[in-house]
mmCIF file of the C-alpha atoms, coordinates in Angstrom:
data_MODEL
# 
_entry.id   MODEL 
# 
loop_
_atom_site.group_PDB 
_atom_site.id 
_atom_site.type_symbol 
_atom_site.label_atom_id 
_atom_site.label_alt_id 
_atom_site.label_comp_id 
_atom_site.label_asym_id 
_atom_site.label_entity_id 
_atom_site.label_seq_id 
_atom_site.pdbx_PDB_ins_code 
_atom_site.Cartn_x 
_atom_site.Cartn_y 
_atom_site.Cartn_z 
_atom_site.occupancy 
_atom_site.B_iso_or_equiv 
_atom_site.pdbx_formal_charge 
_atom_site.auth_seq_id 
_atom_site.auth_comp_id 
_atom_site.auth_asym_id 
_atom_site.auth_atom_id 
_atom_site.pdbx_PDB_model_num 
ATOM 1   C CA . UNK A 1 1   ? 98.980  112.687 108.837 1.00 0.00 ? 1   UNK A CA 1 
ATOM 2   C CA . UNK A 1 2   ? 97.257  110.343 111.224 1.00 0.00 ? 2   UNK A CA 1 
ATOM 3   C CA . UNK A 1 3   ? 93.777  108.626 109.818 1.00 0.00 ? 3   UNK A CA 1 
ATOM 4   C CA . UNK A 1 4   ? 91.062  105.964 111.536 1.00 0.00 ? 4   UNK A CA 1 
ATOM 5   C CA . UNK A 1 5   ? 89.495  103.702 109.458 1.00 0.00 ? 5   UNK A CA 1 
ATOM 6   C CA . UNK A 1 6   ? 86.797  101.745 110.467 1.00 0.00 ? 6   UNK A CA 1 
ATOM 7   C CA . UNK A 1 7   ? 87.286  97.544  110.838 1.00 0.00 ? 7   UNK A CA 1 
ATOM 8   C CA . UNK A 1 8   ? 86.074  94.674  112.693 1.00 0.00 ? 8   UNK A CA 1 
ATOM 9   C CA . UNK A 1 9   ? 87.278  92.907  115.333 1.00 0.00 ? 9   UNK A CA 1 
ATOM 10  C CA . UNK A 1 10  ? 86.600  88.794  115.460 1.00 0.00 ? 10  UNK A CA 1 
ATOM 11  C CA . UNK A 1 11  ? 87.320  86.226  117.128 1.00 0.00 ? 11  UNK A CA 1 
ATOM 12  C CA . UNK A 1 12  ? 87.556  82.447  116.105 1.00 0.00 ? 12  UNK A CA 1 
ATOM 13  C CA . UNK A 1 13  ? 83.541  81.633  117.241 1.00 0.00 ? 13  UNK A CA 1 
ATOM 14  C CA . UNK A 1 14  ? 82.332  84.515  114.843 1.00 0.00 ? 14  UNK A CA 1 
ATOM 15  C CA . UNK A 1 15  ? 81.546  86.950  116.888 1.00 0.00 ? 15  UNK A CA 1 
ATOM 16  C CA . UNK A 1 16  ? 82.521  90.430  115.455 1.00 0.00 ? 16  UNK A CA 1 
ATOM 17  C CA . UNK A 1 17  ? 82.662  93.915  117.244 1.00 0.00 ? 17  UNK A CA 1 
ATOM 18  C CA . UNK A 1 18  ? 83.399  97.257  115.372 1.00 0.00 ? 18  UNK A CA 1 
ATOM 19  C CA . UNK A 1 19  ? 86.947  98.837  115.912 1.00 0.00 ? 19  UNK A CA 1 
ATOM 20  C CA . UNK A 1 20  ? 89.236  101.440 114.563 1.00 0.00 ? 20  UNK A CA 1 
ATOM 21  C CA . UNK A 1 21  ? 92.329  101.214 112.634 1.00 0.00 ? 21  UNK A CA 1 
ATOM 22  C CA . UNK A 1 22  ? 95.244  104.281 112.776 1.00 0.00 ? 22  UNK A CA 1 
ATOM 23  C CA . UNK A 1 23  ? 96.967  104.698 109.754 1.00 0.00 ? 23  UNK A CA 1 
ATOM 24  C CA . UNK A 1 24  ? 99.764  107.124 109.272 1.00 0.00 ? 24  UNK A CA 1 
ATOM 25  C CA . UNK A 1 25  ? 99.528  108.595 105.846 1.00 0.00 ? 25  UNK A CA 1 
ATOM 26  C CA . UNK A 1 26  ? 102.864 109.873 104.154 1.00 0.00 ? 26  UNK A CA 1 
ATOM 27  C CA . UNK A 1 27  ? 102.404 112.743 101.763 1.00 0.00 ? 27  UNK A CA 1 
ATOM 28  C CA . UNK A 1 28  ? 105.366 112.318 98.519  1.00 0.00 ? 28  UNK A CA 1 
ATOM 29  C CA . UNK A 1 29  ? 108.001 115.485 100.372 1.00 0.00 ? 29  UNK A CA 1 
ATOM 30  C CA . UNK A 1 30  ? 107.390 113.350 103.138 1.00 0.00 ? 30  UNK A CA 1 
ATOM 31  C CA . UNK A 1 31  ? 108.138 109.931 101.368 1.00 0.00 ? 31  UNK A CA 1 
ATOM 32  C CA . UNK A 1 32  ? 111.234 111.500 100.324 1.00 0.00 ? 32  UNK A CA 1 
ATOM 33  C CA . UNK A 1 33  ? 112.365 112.567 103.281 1.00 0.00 ? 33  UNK A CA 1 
ATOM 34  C CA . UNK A 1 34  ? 112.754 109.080 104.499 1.00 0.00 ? 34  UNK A CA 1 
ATOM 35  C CA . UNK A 1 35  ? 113.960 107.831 101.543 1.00 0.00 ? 35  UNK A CA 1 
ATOM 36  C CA . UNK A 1 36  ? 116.867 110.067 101.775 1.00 0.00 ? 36  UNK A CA 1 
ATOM 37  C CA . UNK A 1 37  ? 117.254 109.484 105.340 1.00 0.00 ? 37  UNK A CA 1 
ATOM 38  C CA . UNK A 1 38  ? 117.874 106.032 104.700 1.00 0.00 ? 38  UNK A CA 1 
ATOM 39  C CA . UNK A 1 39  ? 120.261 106.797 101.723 1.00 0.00 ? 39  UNK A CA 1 
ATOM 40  C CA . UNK A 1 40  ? 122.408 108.853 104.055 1.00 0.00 ? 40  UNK A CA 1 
ATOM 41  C CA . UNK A 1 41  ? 121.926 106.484 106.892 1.00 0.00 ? 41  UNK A CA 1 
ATOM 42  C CA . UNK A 1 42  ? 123.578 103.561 104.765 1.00 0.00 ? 42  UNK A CA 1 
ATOM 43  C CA . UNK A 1 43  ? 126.124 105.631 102.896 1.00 0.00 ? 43  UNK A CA 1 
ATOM 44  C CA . UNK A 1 44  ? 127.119 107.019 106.509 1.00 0.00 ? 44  UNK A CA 1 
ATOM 45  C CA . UNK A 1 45  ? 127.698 103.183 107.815 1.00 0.00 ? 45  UNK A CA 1 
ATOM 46  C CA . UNK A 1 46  ? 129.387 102.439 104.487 1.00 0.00 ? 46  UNK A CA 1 
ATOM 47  C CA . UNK A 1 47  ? 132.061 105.691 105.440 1.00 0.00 ? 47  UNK A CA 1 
ATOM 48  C CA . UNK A 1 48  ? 132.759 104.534 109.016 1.00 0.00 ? 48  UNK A CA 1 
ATOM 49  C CA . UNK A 1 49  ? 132.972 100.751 108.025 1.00 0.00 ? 49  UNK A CA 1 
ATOM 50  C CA . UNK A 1 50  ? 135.893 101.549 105.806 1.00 0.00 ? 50  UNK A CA 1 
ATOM 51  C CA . UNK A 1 51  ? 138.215 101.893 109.337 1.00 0.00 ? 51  UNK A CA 1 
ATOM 52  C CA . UNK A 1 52  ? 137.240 97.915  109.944 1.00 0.00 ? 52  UNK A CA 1 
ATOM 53  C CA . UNK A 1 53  ? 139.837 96.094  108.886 1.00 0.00 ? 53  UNK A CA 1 
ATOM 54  C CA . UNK A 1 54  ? 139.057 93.213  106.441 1.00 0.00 ? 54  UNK A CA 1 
ATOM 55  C CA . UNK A 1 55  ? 135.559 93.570  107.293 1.00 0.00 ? 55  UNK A CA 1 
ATOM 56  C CA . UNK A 1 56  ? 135.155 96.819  104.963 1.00 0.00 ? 56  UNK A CA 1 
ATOM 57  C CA . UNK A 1 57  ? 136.247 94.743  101.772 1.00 0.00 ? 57  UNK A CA 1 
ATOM 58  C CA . UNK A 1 58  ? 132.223 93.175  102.900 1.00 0.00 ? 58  UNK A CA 1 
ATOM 59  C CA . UNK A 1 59  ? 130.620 95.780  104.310 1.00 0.00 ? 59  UNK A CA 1 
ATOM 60  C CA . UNK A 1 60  ? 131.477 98.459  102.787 1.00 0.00 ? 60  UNK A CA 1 
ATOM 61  C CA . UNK A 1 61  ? 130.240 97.754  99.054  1.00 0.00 ? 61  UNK A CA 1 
ATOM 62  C CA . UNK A 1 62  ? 127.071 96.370  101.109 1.00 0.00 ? 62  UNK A CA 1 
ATOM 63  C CA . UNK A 1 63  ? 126.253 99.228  102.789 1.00 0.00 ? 63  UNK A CA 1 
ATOM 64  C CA . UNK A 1 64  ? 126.427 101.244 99.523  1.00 0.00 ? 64  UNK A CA 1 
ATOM 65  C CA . UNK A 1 65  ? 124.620 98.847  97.529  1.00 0.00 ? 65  UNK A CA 1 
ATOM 66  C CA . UNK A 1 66  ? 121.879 98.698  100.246 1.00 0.00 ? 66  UNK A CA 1 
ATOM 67  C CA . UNK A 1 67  ? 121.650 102.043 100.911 1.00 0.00 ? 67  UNK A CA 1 
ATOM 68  C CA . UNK A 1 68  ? 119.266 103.091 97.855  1.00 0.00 ? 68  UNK A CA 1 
ATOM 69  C CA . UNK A 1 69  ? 117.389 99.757  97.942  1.00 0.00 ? 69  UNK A CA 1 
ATOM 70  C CA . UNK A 1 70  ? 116.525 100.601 101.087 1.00 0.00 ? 70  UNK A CA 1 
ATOM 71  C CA . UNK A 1 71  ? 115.568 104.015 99.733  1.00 0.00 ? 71  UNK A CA 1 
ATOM 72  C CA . UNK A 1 72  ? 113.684 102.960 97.209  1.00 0.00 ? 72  UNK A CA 1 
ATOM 73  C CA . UNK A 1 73  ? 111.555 100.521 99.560  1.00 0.00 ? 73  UNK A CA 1 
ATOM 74  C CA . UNK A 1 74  ? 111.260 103.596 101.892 1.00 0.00 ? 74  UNK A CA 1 
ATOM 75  C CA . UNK A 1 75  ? 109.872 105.865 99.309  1.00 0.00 ? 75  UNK A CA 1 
ATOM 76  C CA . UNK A 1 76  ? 107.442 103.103 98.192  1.00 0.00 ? 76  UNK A CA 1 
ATOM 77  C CA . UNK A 1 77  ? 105.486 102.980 101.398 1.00 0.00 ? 77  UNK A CA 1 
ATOM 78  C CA . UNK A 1 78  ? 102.372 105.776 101.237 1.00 0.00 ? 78  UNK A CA 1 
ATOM 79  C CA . UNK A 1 79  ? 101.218 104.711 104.464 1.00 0.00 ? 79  UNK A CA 1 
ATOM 80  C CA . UNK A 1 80  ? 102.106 102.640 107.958 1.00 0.00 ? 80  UNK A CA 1 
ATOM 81  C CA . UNK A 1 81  ? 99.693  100.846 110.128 1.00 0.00 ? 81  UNK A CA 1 
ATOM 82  C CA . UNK A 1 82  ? 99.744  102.035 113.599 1.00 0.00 ? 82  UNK A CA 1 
ATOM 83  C CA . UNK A 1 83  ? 97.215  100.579 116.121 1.00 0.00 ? 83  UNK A CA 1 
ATOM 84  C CA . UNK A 1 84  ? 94.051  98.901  116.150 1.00 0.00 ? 84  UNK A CA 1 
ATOM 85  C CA . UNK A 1 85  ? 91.347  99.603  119.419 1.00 0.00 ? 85  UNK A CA 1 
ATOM 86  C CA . UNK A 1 86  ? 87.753  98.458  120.179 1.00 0.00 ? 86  UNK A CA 1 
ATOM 87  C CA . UNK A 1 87  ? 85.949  95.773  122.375 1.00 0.00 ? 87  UNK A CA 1 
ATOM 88  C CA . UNK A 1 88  ? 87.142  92.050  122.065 1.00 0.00 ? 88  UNK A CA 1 
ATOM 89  C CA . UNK A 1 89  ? 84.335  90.078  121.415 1.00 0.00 ? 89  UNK A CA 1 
ATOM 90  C CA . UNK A 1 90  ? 85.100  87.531  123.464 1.00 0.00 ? 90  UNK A CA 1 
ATOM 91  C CA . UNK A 1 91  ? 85.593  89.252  127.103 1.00 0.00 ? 91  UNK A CA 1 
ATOM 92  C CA . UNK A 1 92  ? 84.040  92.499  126.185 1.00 0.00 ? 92  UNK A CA 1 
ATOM 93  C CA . UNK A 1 93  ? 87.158  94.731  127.755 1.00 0.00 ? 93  UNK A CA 1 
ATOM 94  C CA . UNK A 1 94  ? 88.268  97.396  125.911 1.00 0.00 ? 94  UNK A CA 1 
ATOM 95  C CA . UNK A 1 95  ? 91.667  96.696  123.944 1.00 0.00 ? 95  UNK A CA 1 
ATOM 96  C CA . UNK A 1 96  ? 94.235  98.896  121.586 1.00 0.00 ? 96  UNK A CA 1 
ATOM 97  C CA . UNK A 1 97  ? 96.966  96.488  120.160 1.00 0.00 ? 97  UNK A CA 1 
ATOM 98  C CA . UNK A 1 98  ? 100.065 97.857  118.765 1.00 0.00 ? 98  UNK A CA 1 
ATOM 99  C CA . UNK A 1 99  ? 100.816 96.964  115.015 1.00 0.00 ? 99  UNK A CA 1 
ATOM 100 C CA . UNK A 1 100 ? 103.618 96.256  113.443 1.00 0.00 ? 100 UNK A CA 1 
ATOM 101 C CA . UNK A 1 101 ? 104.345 99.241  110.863 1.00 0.00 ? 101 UNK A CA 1 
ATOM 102 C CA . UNK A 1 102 ? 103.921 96.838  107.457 1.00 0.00 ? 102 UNK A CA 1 
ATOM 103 C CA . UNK A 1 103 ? 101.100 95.029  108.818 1.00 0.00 ? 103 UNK A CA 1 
ATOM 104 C CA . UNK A 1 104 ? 98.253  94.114  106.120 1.00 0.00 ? 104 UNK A CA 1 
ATOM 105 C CA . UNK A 1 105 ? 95.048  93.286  106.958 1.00 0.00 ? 105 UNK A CA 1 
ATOM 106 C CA . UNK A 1 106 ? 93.323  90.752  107.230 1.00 0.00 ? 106 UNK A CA 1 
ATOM 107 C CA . UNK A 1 107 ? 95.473  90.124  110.754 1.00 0.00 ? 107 UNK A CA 1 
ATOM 108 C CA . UNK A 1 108 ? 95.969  87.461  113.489 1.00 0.00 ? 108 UNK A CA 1 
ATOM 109 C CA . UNK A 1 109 ? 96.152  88.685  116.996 1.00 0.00 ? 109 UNK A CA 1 
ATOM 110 C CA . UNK A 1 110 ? 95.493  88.434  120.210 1.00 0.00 ? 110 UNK A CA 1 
ATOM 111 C CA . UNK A 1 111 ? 93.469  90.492  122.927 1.00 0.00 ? 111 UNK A CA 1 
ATOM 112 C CA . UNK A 1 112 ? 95.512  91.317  125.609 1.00 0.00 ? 112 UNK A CA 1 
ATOM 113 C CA . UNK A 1 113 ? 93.045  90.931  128.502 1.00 0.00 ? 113 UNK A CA 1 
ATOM 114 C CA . UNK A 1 114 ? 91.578  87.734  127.538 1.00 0.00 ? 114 UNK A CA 1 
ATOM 115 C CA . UNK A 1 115 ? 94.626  86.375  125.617 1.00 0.00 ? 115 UNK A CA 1 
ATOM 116 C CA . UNK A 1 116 ? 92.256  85.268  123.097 1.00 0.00 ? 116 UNK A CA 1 
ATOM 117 C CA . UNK A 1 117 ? 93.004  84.682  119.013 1.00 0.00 ? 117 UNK A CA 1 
ATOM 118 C CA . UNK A 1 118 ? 91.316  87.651  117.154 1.00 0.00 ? 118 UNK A CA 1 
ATOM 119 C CA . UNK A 1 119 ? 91.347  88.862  113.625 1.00 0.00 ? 119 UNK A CA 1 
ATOM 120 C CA . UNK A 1 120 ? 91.251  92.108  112.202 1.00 0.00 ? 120 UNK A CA 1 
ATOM 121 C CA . UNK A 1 121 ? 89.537  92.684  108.887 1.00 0.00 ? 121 UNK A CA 1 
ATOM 122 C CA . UNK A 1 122 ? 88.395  95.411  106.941 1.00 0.00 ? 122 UNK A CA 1 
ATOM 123 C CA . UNK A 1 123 ? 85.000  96.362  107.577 1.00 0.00 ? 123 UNK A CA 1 
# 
């Protein structure tokens, strides 16, 4: 489930102009869905590294040991940062920049017209 949440959008005079944030919200069946994606995923890689030979005496045991850390760290996210969009203060052109998934904010970035420094804060 897809949510916008309001922020703003500054740059490094001061000036501040209202934006959105998208947030992809992950209910728990959902949460566990990945998580068990990414279980299988890793087991899967640790089955067809076993026909590597002398590699599988490394990856294999990794593979196995990494596949429910990585589950665990799957099933621990609620929610994934998507996109932020408004008006850059600077130029005044309308922007969306593309986040990366485990982005936090306060954020560093830059408007894509102007190629000016802006941060992204909670409003």
């Amino acid at each position: 489930m897809a949510e916008e949440r309001p922020i703003l959008i500054e740059n490094d005079a001061g000036a501040a102009r209202p934006g959105i944030l998208r947030v992809c919200l992950y209910s728990r069946k959902e949460r566990w869905a990945r998580a068990l994606k990414m279980l299988g995923l890793m087991w899967l890689l640790a089955v067809v590294t076993v026909f590597i030979p002398i590699a599988h005496f490394v990856l294999v045991p990794g593979f196995l040991i990494a596949g429910p850390v990585t589950a665990v760290m799957r099933f621990q996210v609620s929610e994934s940062v998507e996109s932020a969009s408004g008006e850059c203060p600077t130029c005044g052109e309308a922007m969306t920049v593309a986040l990366d998934p485990a982005a936090r904010l306060p954020l560093w970035t830059y408007c894509t017209p102007a190629n000016d420094p802006i941060r992204l804060r909670n409003s």
